[in-house]
NUTORSE-6800 format. One record per residue: residue in one letter; y negated, z negated, x of N, C-alpha, C in turn. Coordinates in steps of 0.05 Angstrom, whole numbers, plus 32768, in hexadecimal, padded with zeros to 4 digits. Layout:
BEGIN
AYZXYZXYZX...
END
This chain:
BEGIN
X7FE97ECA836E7FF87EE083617FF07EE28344X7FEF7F0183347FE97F00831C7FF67EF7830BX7FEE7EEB82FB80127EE882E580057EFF82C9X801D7F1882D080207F3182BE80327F2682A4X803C7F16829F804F7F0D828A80567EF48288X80537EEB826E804D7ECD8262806E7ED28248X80807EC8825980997EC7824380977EAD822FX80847E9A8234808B7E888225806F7E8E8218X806D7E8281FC80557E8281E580417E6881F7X80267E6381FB801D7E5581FA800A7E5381DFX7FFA7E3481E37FE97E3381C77FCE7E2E81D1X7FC27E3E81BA7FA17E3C81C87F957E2D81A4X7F857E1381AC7F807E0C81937F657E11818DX7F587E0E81797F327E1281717F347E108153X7F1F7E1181537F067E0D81367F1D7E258120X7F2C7E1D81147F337E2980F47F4B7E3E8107X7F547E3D811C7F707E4A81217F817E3E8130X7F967E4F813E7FA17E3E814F7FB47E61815DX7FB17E6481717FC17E7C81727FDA7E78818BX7FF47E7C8180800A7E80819B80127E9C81A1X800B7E9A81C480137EB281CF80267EBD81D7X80317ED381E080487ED581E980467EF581F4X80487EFE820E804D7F12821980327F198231X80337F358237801D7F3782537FF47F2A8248X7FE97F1B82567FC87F1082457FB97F2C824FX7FCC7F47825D7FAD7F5282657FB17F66824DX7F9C7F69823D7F987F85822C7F987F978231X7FAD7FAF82207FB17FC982227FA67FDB8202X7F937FEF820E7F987FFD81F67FB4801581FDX7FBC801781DF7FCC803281E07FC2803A81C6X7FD4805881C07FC9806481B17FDC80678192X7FDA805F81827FE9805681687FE780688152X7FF58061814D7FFB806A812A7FFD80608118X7FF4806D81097FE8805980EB8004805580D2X800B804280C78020804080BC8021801D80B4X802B801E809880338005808A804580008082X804D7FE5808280667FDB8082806A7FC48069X806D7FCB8052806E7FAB803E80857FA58037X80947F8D804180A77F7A804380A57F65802FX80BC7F69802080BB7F58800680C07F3D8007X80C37F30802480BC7F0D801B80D07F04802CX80EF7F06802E81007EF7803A81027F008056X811A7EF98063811C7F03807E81117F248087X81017F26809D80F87F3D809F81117F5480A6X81057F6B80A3811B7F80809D81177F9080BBX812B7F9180C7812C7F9480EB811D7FB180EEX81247FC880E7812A7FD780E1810D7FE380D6X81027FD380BE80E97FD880C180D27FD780D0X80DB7FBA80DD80C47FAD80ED80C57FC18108X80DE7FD1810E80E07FDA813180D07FF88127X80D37FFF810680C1801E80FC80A4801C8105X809D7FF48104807D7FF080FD80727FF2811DX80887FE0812C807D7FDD8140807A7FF78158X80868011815180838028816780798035815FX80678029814F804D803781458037802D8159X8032800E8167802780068172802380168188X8044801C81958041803381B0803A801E81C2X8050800181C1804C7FF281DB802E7FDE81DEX80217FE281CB80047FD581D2800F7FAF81C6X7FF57FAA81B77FF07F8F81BA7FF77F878195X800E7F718196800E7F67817680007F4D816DX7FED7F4B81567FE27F32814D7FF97F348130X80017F1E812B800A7F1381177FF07F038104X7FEE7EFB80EE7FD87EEF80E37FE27EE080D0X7FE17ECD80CC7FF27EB780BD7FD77EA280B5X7FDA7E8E80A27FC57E7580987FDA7E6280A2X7FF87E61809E7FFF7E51809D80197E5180B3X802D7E3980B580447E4880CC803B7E3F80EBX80527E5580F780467E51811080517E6A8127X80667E6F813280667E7F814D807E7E898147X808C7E8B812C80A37E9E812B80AC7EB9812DX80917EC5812D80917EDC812D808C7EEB814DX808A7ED38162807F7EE28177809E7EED8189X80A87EDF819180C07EE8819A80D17EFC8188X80D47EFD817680DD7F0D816080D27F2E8165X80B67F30816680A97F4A816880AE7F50818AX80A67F39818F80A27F3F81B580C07F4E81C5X80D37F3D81C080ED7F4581CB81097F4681BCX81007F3C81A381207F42819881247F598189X81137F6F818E81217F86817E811E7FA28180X81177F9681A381227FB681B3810D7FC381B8X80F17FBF81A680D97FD981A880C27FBF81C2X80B67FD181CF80A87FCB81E4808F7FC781DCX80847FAE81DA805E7FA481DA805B7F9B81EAX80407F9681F0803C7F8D820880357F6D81FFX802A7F6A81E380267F4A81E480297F4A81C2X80397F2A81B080347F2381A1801C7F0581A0X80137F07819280007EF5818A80017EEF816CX800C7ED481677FFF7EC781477FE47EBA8147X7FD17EB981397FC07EB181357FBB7EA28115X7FC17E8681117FD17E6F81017FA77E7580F6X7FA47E8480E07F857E7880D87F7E7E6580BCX7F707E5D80C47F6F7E3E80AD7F587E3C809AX7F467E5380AA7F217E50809B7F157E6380A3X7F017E75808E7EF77E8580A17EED7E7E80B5X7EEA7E5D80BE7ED77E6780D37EEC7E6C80EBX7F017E6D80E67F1C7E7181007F197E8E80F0X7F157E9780DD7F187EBF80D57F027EC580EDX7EF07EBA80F37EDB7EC180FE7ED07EBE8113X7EE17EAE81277EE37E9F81377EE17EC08150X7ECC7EBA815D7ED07ED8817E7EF07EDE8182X7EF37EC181857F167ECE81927F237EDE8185X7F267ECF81667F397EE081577F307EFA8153X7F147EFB81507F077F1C81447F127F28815FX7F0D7F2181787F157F31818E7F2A7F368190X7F457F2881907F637F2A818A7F647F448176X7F587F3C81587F627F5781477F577F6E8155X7F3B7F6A81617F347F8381657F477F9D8171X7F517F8A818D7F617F9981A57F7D7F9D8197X7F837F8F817C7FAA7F9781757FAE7FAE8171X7FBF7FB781767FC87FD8816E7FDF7FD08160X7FE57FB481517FF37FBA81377FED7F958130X7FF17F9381137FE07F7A810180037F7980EEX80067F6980EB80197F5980DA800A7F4780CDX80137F3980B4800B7F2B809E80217F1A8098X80217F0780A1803F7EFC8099803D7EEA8080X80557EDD807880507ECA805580417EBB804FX803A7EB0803F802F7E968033801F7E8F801FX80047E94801E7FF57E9580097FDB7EA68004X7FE17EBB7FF77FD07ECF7FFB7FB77ECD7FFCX7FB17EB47FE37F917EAD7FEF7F8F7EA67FFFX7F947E9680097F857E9080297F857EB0803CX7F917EC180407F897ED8804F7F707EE48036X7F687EDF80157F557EEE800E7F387EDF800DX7F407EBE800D7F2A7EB480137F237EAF8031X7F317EB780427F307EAC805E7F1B7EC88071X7F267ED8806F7F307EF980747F157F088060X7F127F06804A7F057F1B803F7EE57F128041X7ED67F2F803C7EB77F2D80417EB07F1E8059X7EBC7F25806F7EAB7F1880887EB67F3480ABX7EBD7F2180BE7EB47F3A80CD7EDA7F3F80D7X7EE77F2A80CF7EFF7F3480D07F097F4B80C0X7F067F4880A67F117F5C80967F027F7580A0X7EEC7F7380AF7EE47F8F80B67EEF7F9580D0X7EFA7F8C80DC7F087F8F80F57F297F9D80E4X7F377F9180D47F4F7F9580C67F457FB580BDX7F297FB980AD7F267FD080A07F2F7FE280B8X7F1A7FDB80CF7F157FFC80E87F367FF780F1X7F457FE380F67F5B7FE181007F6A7FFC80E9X7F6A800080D67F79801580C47F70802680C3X7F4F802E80C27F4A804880B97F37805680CBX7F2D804F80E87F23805181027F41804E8117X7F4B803981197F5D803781327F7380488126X7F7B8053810A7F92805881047FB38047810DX7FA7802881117FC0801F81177FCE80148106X7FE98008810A7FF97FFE80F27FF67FEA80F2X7FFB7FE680D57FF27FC880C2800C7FC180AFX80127FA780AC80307FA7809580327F7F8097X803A7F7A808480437F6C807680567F5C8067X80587F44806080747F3B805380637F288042X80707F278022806B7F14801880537F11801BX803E7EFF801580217EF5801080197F16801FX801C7F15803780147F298046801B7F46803DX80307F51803180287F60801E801F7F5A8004X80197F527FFA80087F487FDF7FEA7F517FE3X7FDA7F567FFA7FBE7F4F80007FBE7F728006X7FDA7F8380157FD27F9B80257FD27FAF8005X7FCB7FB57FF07FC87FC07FE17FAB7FBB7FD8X7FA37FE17FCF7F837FD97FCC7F807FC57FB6X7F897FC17FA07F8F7FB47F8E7FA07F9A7F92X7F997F837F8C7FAA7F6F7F8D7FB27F517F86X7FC37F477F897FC37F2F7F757FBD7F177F8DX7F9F7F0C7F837F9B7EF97F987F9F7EDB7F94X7FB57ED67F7D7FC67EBC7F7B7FAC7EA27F7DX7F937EAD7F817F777E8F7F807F867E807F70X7F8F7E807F597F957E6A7F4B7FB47E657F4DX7FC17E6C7F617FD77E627F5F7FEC7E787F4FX80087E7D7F5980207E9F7F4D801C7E947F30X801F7EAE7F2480287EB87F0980427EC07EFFX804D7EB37EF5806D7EBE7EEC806A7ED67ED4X80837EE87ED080847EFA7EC480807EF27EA5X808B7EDA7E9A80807ED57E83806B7EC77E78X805D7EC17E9280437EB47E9080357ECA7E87X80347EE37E9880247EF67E97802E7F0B7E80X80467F0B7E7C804F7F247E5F80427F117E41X803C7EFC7E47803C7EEF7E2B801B7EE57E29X800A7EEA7E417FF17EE17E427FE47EF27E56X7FE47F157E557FD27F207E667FB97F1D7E72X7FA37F077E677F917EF77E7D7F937EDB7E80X7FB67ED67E817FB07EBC7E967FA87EB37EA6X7FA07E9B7EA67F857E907EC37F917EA17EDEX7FA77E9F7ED87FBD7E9E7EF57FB47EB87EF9X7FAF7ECE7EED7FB27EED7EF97F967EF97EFDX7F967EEC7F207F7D7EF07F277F7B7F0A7F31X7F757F1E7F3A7F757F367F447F5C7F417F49X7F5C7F4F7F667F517F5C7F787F4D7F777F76X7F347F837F7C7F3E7F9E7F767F297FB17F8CX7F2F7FC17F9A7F217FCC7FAC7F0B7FC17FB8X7F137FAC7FCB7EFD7F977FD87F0A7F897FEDX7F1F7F917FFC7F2C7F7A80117F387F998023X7F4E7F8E80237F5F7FA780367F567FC88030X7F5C7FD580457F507FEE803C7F6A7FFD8047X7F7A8004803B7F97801480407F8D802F802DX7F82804880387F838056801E7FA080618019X7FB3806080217FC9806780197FD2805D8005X7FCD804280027FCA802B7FED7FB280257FD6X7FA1803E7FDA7F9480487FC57F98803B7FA9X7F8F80267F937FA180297F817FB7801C7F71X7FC0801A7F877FD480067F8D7FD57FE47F90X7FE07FE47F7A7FEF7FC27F8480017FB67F86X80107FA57F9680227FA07FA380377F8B7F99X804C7F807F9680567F687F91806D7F697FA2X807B7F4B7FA380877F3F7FB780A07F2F7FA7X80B27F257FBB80CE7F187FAA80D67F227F8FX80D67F3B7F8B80D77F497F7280F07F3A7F5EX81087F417F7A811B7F357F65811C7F147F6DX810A7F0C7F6E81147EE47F6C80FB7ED97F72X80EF7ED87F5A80ED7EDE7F4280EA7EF67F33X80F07F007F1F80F47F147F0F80D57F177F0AX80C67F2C7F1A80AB7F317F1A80A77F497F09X80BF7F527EFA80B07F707EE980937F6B7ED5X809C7F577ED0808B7F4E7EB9806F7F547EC0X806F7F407EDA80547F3F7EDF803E7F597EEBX804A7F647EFD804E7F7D7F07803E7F937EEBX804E7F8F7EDD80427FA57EBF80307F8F7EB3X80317F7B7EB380127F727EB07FFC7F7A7EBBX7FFC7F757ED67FE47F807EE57FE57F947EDFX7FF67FAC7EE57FE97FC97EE57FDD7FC47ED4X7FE97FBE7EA87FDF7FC67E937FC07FB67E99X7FB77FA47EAC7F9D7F9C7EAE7F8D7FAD7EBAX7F9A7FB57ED47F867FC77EE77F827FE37ED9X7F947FEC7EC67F9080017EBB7F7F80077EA8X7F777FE97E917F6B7FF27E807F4C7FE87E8DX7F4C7FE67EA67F347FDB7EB07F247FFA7EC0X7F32800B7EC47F3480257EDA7F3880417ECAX7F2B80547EDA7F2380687ED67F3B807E7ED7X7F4A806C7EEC7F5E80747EFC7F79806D7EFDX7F8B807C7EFA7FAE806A7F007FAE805B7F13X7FBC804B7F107FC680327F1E7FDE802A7F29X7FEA802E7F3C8003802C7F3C800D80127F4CX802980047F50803B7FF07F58804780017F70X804A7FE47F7D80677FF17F9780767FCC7FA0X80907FC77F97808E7FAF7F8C80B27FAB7FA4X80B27F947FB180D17F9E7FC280E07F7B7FC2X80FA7F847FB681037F687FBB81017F5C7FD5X810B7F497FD681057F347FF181107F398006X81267F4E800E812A7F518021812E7F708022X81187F83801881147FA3801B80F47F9E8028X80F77FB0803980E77FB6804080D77FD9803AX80BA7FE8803B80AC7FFB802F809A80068044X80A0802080498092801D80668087803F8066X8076803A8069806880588061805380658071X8050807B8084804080838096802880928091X800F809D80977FFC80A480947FFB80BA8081X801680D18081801680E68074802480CD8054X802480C08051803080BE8032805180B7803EX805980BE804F807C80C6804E808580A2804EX809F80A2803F809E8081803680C280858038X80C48063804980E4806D804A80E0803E8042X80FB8042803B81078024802A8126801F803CX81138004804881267FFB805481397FE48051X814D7FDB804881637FC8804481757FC98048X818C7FB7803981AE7FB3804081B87FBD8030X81B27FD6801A81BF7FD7800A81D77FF28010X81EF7FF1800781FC7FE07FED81FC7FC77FF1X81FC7FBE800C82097F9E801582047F8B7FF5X81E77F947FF681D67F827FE581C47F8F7FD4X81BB7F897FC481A97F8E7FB081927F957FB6X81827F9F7FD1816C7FA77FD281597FBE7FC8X814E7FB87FC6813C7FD37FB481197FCD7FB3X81087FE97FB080F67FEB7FB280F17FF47F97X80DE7FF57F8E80C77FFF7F7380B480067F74X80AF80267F6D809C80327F6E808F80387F54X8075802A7F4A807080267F26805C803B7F21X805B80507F0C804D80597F06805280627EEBX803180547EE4802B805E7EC4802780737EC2X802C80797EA7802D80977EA4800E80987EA4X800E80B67EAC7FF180B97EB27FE380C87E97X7FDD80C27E827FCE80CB7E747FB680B77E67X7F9C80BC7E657F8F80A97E5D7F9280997E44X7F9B80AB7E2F7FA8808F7E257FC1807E7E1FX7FC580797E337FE3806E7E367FD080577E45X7FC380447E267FBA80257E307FD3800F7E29X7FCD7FFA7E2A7FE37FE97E197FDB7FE57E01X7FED7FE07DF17FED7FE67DCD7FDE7FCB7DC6X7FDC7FB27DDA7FDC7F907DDA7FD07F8B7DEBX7FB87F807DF47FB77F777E0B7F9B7F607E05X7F9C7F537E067F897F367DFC7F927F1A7E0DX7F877F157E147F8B7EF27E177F9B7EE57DFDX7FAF7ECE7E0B7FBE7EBC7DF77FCE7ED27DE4X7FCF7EF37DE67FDF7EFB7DD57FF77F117DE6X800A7F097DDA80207F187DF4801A7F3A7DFDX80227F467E0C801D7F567E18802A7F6D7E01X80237F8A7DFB803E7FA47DF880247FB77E02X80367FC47E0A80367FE37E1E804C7FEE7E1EX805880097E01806080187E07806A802F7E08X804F80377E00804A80527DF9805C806F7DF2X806E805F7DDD808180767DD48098806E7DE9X80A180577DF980B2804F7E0680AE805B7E2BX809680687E2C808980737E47807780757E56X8079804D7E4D805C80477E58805880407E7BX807380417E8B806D803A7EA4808E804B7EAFX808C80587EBF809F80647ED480A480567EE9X80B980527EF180BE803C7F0780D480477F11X80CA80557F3280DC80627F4D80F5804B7F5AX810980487F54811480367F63812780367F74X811F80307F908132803D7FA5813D802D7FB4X8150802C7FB38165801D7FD18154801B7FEBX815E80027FF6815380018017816880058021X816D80138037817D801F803D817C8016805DX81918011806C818A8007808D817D8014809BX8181802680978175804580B28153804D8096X815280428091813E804E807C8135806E806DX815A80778075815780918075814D80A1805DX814E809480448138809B802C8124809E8032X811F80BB8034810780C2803C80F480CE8019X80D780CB801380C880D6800280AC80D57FFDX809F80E27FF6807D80E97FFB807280CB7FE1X806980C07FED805A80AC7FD6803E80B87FCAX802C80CC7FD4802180DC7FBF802F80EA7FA7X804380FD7FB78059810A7FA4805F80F37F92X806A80DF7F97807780D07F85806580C87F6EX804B80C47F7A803B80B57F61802B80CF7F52X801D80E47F62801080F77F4E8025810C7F44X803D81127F4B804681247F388061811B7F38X806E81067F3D808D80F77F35809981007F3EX809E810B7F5B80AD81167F7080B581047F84X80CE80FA7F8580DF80E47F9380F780EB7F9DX810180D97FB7811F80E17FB6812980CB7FC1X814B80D27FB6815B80B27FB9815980A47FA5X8142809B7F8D814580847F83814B808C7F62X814880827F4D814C807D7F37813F80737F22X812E80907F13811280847F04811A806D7EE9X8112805A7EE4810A804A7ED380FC804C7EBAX80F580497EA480E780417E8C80DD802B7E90X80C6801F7E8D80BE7FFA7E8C80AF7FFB7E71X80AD7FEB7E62809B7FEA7E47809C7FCC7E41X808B7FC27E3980837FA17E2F807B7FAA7E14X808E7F987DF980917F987DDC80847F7A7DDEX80727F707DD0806F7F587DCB80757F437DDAX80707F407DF8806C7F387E0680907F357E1AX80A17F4F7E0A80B87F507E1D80B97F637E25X80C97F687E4480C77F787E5C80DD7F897E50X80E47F9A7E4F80F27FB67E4B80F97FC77E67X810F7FCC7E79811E7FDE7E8581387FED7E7DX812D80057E7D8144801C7E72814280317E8DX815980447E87815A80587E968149806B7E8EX813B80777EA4812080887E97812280A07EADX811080B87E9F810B80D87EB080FD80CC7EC5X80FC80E57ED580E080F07EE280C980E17ED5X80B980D37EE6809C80D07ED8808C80F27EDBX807E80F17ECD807481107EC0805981167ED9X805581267EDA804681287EF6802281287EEBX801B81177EF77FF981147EF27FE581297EF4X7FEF813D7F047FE981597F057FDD81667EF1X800681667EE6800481777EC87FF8816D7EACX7FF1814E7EB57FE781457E987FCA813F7E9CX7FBC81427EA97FA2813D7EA97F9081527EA1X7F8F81737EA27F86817C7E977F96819D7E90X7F8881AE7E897F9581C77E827F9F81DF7E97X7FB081D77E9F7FB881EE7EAF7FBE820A7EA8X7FB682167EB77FB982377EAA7FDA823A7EC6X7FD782367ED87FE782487EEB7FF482307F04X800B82377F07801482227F24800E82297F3AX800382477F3A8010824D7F587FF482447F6EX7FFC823D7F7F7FE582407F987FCF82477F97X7FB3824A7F8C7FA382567F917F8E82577FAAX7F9782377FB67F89822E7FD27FA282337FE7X7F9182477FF87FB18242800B7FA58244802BX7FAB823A80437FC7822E80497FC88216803BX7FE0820880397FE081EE8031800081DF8038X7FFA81D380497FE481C380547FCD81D78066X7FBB81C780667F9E81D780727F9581C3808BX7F8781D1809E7F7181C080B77F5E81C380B2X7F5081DE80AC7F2981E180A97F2E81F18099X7F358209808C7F2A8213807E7F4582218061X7F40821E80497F51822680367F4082488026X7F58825880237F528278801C7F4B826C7FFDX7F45827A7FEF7F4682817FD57F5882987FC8X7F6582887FC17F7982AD7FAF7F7A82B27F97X7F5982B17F907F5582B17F6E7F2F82BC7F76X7F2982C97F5A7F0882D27F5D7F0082C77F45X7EE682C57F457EDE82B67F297EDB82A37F2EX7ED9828A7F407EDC82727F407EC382657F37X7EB982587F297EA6824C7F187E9A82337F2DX7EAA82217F2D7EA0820C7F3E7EC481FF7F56X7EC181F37F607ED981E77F6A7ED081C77F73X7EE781B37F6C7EE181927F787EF0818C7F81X7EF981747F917F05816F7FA57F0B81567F9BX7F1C81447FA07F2381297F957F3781167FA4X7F3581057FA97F4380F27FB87F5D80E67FA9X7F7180D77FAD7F8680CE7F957F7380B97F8DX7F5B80A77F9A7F4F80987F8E7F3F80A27F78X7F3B80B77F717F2880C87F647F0C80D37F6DX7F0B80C47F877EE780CD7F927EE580EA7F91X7ED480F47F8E7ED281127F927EC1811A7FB1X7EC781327FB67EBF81367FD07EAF81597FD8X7E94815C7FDD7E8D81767FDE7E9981827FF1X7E9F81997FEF7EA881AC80037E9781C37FFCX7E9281D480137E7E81EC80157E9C82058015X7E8A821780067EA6822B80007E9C82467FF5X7EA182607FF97E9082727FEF7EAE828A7FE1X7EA5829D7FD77EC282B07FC97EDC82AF7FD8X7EDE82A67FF97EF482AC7FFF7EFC82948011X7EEE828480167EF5826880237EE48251801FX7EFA823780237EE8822480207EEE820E803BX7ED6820480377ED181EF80587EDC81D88055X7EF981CB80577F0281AF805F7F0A81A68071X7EFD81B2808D7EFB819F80A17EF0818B80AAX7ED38184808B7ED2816580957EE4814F807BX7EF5815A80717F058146806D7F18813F8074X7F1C8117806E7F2F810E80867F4C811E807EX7F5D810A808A7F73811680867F87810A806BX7F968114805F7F9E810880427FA7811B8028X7FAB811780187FB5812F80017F9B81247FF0X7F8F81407FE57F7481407FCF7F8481557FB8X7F6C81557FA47F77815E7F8F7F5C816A7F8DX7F6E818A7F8C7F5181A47F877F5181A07F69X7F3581A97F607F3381B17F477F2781D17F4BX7F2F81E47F3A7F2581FB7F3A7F1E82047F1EX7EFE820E7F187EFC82147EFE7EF582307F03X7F0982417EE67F0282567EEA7F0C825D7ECDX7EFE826C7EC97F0482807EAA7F0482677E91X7EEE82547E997EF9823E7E857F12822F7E7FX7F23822A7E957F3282207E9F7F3282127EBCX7F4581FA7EAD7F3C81E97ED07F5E81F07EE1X7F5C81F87EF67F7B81FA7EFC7F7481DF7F1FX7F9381D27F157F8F81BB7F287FAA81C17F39X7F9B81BD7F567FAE81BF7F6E7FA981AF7F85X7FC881A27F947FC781877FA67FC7819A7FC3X7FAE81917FCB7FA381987FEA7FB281827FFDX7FC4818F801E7FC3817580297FB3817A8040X7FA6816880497F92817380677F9E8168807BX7F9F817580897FB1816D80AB7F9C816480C1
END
């Protein structure tokens, strides 16, 4: 007789892993949806995890852990109502267990990847530059399936990130010594989330009091980049969970409790550097008191805060939460009640006009022109890449770009007029 279902976990041991099973061994593909999940460190957030997992659509879960062991398999498998067909942890210790046939074959077939706690290096020295991390890449941006995180494991899913090699950084380590040994950071070379474009991530926000550090890094990644930089930072028991189009809902207990999410963004003008920034000398950044905007939103049970995380970061369009001021004076952290962050739109260059000039929008293949004169036109990613498009007086060709919000540039009459494309 076949045996279709394995209720208990067994353990399969080898060279640098160790993996426990739990649910049907025969492989299914299904067909998924792409979506992330970053869980700020303590008990996972129910609620989020059942958003992450019917994205899978019933297929197959790998968990990925260095350290630990099989808590997570019954947990995903049957205690919370959504249907997979199998969890799997896979306990890895070395790349040569990152690299090991089985495991690459396991990630290959998951139609959804969890990251669970512990120590971020080991998933960046274990995991990066070899053939796992390229299995993790096609898993997000070929399979479109979902990927999410807690703790260590969100720390790593931001393109940007803090890879702890030398061991955490506290907030006054880092406000009072912006290149301490400790603030090692990563920067477009491991995970490939473009949603997370940009972005870097922090964890147990409130326990320990991580603002500090948080506006450290950015004020590093910023004065290092061409480009804004932004935070998405969640206490320990909120969870951040955000789907292919941008749409981002925050999940917690609150009022019960104190949960909350943070969405950081510097103001976007180029020079808005930090006033301080040297080794051994304390940190200030704060540019007329507006040097960092910070979205802060309740997790809410049903995660019914719904809001666009492009909106939020290129032009300060949010809902539900409650913008912030952050500024560092001489190596102290500063929170006040603050506006709207100012939209990156309007401050980057000279606008002549708001209205539409590319339309439909959202678009599939092709955008009208409702302007003459057009000089040149560019295309831009929120990462900043630029992108050709073929386009003549009355249309232009973006059906080979993927899908995502770009930023038109249009020059005309000696003026640049800038407008947000979304492609379907």
């Amino acid at each position: 007789m076949k045996l279709l279902l394995l209720l208990f976990p067994f353990l399969t041991f080898s060279q640098g892993y160790t993996s426990y099973f739990t649910g049907s061994p025969t492989n299914i593909n299904t067909t998924t949806q792409f979506g992330v999940c970053l869980m700020g460190g303590a008990t996972e957030n129910d609620n989020a995890m059942r958003w992450l997992l019917q994205k899978a659509n019933g297929g197959d879960v790998v968990v990925l852990r260095s350290s630990g062991s099989n808590g997570y398999n019954n947990y995903l498998y049957s205690q919370l109502g959504v249907t997979v067909n199998s969890v799997e942890t896979l306990v890895i210790t070395s790349v040569a267990g990152a690299i090991n046939p089985y495991v690459l074959n396991k990630v290959a077939n998951a139609e959804m990847i969890w990251f669970a706690g512990g120590d971020q290096w080991n998933y960046v020295s274990f995991f990066k530059d070899n053939a796992l991390e390229d299995l993790l890449n096609n898993h997000i941006n070929v399979k479109h399936a979902p990927i999410g995180g807690t703790s260590a494991g969100m720390a790593i899913l931001g393109r940007n990130y803090f890879s702890a090699q030398n061991g955490s950084v506290t907030s006054t380590q880092a406000l009072n010594n912006p290149y301490h040994s400790n603030i090692t950071l990563g920067t477009n070379d491991f995970i490939n989330i473009p949603i997370l474009n940009n972005v870097i991530t922090d964890t147990h926000f409130d326990n320990p009091d991580r603002k500090g550090r948080l506006t450290t890094f950015l004020a590093r990644l910023n004065a290092n980049s061409f480009y804004n930089n932004y935070g998405i930072a969640c206490n320990e028991y909120t969870a951040v969970c955000i789907d292919d189009q941008g749409n981002t809902q925050v999940f917690g207990d609150y009022p019960n409790y104190q949960e909350f999410a943070y969405f950081v963004v510097p103001y976007c003008v180029s020079n808005n550097n930090p006033e301080t920034m040297q080794a051994n000398v304390p940190l200030s950044w704060n540019f007329n008191g507006s040097a960092i905007f910070t979205y802060k939103v309740a997790g809410l049970p049903n995660g019914s805060t719904i809001f666009n995380l492009y909106n939020l970061f290129v032009e300060g369009i949010g809902q539900g939460g409650d913008w912030k001021n952050w500024t560092v004076n001489n190596g102290v952290f500063s929170e006040v009640n603050g506006n709207q962050a100012i939209s990156c739109l309007l401050n980057t260059t000279d606008i002549v006009s708001n209205k539409e000039l590319l339309y439909p929008n959202p678009v599939n293949d092709f955008l009208r022109i409702g302007i003459s004169g057009i000089e040149k036109i560019e295309f831009f990613d929120l990462k900043g890449r630029s992108f050709l498009v073929n386009w003549n007086s009355n249309v232009i060709d973006v059906s080979n770009l993927s899908k995502g919000i770009y930023i038109a540039k249009i020059y005309v009459d000696d003026k640049e007029i800038i407008q947000k494309v979304i492609k379907n």
